[in-house]
N, C-alpha and C positions, 0 to 999 in steps of 0.2 A: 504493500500500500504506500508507503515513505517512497519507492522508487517512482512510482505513477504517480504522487504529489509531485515530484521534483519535476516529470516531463513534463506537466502538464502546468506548474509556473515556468517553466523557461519556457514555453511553447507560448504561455501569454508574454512571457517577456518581450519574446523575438517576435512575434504582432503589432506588440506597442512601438517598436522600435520600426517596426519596419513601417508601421504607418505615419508615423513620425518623420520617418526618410521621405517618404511618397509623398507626403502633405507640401513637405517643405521643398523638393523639387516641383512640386507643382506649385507652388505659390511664387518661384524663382522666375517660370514661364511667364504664371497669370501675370504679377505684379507692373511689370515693366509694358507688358500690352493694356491694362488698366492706366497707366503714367502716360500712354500715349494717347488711348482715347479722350482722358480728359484734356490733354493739352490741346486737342483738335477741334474743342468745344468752349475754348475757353480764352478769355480778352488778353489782348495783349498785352498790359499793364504786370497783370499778374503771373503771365509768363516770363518776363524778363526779370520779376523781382523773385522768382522757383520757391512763388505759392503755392502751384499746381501739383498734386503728389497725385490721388488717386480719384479726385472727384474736382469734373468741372469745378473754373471760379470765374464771376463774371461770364454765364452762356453766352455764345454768341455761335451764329452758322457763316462769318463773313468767311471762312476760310475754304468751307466747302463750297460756298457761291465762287468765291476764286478758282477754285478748283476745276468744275465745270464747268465754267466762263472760259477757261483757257481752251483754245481747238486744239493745242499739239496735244494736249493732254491724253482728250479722248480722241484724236488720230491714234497714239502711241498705247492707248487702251484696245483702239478695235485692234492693233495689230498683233499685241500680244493675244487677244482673243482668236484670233486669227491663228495664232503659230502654236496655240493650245489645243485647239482641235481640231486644226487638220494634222498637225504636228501629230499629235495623238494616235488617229487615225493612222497615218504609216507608221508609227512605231509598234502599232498592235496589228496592224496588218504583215509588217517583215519578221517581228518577232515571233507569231505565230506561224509564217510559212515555214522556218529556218528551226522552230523546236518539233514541230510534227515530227518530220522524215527522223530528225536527231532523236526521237524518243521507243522508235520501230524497230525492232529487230531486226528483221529481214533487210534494212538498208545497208549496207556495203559502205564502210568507213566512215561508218556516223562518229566512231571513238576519236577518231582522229580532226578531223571539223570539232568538233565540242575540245579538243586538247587546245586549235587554235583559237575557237571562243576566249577560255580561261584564262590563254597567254593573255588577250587582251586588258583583263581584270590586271595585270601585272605590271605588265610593259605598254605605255601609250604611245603613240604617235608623234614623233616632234614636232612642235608650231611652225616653223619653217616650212619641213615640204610638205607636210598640211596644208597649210596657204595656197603654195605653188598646185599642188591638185587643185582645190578647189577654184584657183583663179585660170588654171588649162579647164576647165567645165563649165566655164562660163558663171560661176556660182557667187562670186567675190559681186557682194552689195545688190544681193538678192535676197528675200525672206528664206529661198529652198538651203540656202548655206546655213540658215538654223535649222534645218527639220533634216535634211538630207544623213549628214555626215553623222549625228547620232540618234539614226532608224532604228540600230538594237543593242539593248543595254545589257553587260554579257549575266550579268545577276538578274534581271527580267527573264532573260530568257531560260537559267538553269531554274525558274520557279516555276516559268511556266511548262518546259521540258517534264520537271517531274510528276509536275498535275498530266498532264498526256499517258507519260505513264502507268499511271494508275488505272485510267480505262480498260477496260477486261478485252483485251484482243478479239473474244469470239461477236463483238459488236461488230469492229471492223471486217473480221470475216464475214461476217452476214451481210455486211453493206458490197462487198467484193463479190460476194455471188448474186445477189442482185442486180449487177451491173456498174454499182458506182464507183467510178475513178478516182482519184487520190484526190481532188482540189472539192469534188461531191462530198465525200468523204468529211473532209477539214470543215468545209462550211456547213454542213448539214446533221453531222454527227456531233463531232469533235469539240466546235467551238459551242453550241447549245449548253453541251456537258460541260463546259468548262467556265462559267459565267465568273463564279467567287474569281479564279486566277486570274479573268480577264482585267475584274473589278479594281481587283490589287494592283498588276502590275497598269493597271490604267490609272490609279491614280498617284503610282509611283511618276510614270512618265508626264501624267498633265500638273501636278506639281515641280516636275525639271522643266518642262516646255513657258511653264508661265513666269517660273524665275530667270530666261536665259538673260545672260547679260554677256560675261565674258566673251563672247562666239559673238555676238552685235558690236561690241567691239572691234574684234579682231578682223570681221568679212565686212561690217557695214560705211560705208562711208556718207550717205545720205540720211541726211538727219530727220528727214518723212518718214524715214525706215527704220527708224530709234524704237525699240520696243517700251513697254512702262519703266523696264528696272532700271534702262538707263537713260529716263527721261528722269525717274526717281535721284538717280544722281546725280544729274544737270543741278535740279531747283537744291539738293541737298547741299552743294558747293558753290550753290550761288545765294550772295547775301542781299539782293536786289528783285525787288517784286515788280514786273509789269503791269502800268497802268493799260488797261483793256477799252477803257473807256467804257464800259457797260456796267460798271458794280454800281450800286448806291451807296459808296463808302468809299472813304479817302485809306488807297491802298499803300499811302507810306506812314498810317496811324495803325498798321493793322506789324500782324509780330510773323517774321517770315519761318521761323519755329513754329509755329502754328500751320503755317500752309507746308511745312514738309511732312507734320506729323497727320494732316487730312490725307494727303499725298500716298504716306504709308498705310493710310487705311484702306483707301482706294485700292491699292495695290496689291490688300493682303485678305480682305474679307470675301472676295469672289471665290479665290481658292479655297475659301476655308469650307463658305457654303456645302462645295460639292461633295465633301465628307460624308453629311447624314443620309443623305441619297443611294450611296453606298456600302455604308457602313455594314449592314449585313453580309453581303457578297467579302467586304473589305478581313473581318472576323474569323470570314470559312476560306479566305485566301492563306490568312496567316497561317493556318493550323495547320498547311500543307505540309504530309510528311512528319508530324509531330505524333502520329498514331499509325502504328502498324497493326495490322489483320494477321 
C-alpha cells in the first residue's frame, strides 16, 4: 500500500508540474500576441509612452483604416492569397504523385528515389546556381519562382508516403482488375482515403506558402510582386506613414507602431483561421504511424 501511495503522489507530482510547464509555455505564445492586439487598437499617445501591455488604451480603429486605405497593401494580400493556394495546390498535387508509386511495392527502385528525397532533408541547394536555374527558366521575378522550386517538401512527402502505405493493397488490386490505371487509381481511390494526410501536410504547406518571404527576395525584383511578408517588412523599417489623402485623421498624429502591429495582424489571422476547419482531419494526420495493428 506505502509503495502505491508513493506512485500515485509523484504521479500527481509530475501533473502538477507538467501542467505548470504547459501553462507557462502557452502563456509565452499567448502573451506577446495579446501585446500586439492591443497595440493595434490603441492611441498613439499611449503607445509611445509603453502603457499598452495587454489590453487596449485609448481605442481607436485609425490604424486598420490605414491599413486598408493603403492599395499595395491589399495588392500584396491578394498575392500572397494567390501563392497560398495555388501554391498549395501543386504542392499536394507533386507531393502526392511522387509518394504513390514511392509507397508500392511492385515499383522498381522506389528505395533509391526516397534515399535521394532524404539527401534533400540534409544537403540543400546553393543560392547561387539556384538563381542561375531558375533565371535559365524564365522564372526570376515571377510568382511560379515561389511555388515552383519548393513543389515537394521531402518531410511532407515521407508522411504522406507512409499514410499510402497503410492502404491494404487488395483495394488496389481490385481497382487493377476492374480496369483502373494508376492516375484512376490515385484520384479515385487513394487520395479519398487519404483526406487526414492530405489535411496535415496541406496545412503544413499553406502555412510555408503564406509566410514566403526569403525566395521574394531572392527571385522578385518588382515591387507589384512583393508578397505580405515582405511588404510586412517594408512598413516595419520604415518610420514614415503615407498620407493617402482619404483617412479622416491626420496620419502624422497617428503612432507608426501601431500601423505595423494592425499590419501583423492582417498578416497573421487569415492563417490562423484555417486551423478549425481542419483540425479534425489535422489530429488523425498526426497520429500517422503512432499505432501499429
Amino acid at each position: 500500500m506505502a509503495l502505491i501511495g508513493r506512485e500515485h503522489w509523484s504521479r500527481k507530482l509530475f501533473l502538477i508540474c507538467n501542467y505548470l510547464f504547459l501553462t507557462g509555455l502557452s502563456l509565452s505564445m499567448l502573451l506577446p500576441f495579446l501585446n500586439v492586439i492591443a497595440q493595434s487598437f490603441s492611441g498613439a499617445v499611449a503607445i509611445d509612452r509603453g502603457d499598452v501591455l495587454f489590453w487596449p488604451v485609448d481605442f481607436t480603429l485609425n490604424y486598420y483604416q490605414y491599413v486598408f486605405d493603403d492599395a499595395s497593401i491589399w495588392r500584396a494580400f491578394g498575392i500572397t492569397v494567390y501563392i497560398t493556394v495555388v501554391g498549395t495546390l501543386i504542392n499536394l498535387a507533386a507531393t502526392s504523385s511522387l509518394a504513390y508509386p514511392l509507397s508500392r511495392t511492385e515499383y522498381v527502385g522506389r528505395k533509391y528515389v526516397l534515399l535521394f528525397v532524404l539527401l534533400t532533408m540534409i544537403f540543400t541547394a546553393p543560392l547561387i546556381p539556384q538563381f542561375i536555374l531558375m533565371r535559365e527558366l524564365d522564372l526570376v521575378n515571377t510568382l511560379w519562382a515561389l511555388m515552383i522550386p519548393t513543389a515537394i517538401s521531402a518531410f511532407n512527402l515521407i508522411v504522406l508516403r507512409s499514410f499510402f502505405v497503410q492502404i491494404p493493397p487488395e483495394l488496389i488490386d481490385s481497382a487493377r482488375i476492374d480496369g483502373c490505371g494508376e492516375l484512376r487509381i490515385l484520384w479515385s481511390l487513394v487520395l479519398p482515403l487519404s483526406k487526414p494526410a492530405l489535411a496535415t501536410i496541406g496545412i503544413f504547406y499553406s502555412v510555408t506558402n503564406w509566410n514566403k518571404y526569403m525566395d521574394a527576395l531572392y527571385y522578385l525584383n518588382d515591387r507589384k510582386l512583393y508578397p505580405l511578408q515582405v511588404k510586412l517588412r517594408e512598413l516595419l523599417i520604415n518610420d514614415d506613414l503615407v498620407d493617402t489623402g482619404n483617412l479622416p485623421f491626420d496620419v502624422s498624429s497617428q503612432s507608426v507602431q501601431g500601423v505595423q502591429m494592425a499590419v501583423i495582424l492582417v498578416a497573421t489571422v487569415p492563417i490562423i483561421m484555417l486551423y478549425p476547419f481542419l483540425q479534425r482531419y489535422f489530429i488523425k494526420g498526426m497520429l500517422i504511424g503512432s499505432i501499429k495493428s
